[in-house]
N, C-alpha and C positions, 0 to 999 in steps of 0.2 A: 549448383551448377559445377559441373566437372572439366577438367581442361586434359586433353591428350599432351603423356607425359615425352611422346616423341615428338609431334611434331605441333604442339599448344591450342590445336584446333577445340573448341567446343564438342564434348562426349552428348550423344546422343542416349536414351534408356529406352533399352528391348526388352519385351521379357519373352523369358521361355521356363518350359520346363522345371530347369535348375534350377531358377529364380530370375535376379535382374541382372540383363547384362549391358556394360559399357558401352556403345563403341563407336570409334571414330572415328567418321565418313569422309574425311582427309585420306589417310595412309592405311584404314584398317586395322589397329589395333583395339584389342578388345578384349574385357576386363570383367571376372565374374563377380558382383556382389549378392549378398545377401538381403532379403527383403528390410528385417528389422533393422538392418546398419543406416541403409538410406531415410526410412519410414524415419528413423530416430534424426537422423542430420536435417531431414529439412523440417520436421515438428520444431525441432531448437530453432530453426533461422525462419518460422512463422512467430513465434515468441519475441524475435527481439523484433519482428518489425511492425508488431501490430503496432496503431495508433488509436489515442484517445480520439472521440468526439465530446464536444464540450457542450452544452444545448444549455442556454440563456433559462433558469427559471426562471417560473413564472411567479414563487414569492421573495420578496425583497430586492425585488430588478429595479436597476437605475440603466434606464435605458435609454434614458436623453442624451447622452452621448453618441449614440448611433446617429447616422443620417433616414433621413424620411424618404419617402418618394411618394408621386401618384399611382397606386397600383389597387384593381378591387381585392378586395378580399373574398377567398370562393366560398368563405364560411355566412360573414354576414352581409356582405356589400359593401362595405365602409372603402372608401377613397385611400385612405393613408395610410402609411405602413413603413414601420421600419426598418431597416435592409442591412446584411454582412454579406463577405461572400468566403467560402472558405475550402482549402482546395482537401475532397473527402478521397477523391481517386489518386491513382497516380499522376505521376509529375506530368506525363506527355498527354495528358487529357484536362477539356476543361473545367475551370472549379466550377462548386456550384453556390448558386444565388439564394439566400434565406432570406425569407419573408416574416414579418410579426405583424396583426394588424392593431389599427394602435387603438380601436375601440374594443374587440374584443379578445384581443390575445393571440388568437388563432396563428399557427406556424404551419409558412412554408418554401416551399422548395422550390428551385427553376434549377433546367442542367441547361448550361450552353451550350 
């Protein structure tokens, strides 16, 4: 993300022609860049913000510390199941609900 160096508005990306261009739908200024300058800035700032996901396996799990709940399982029917919730989206959206069921292992998912 780019900031207008007159007047601090957020820079909007056009492309034309020449390649990409800046510009800021505030006061009008507007700024040529080059494809690979940007393509490279924001590949680096996808890097640092990737996130792990962690998924419970399924050898050597101590899983009695989780909470249980009544929920079927869509794999075998079983009643019970173990439950996390853990936020996979971004921050202004809801986490989502993991399921394990506790007879046959089976993982899954709810989005709120």
């Amino acid at each position: 993300m780019e900031f207008c160096p007159k007047c601090g508005a957020r820079m909007e990306v056009k492309r034309t022609d020449e390649g990409v261009k800046l510009a800021c739908p505030k006061c009008g200024y507007e700024e040529l860049r080059k494809v690979k300058t940007l393509q490279a800035k924001y590949e680096e700032q996808a890097k640092i913000s990737k996130e792990t996901l962690i998924v419970i396996a399924k050898e050597n799990e101590d899983l009695s510390t989780l909470p249980t709940t009544d929920v079927e399982c869509p794999k075998c029917g079983y009643g019970k199941a173990y439950w996390w919730i853990m936020q996979t989206r971004s921050a202004d959206e809801a986490p989502t609900q993991f399921f394990r069921c506790k007879n046959c292992g089976y993982v899954w998912r709810e989005y709120a």
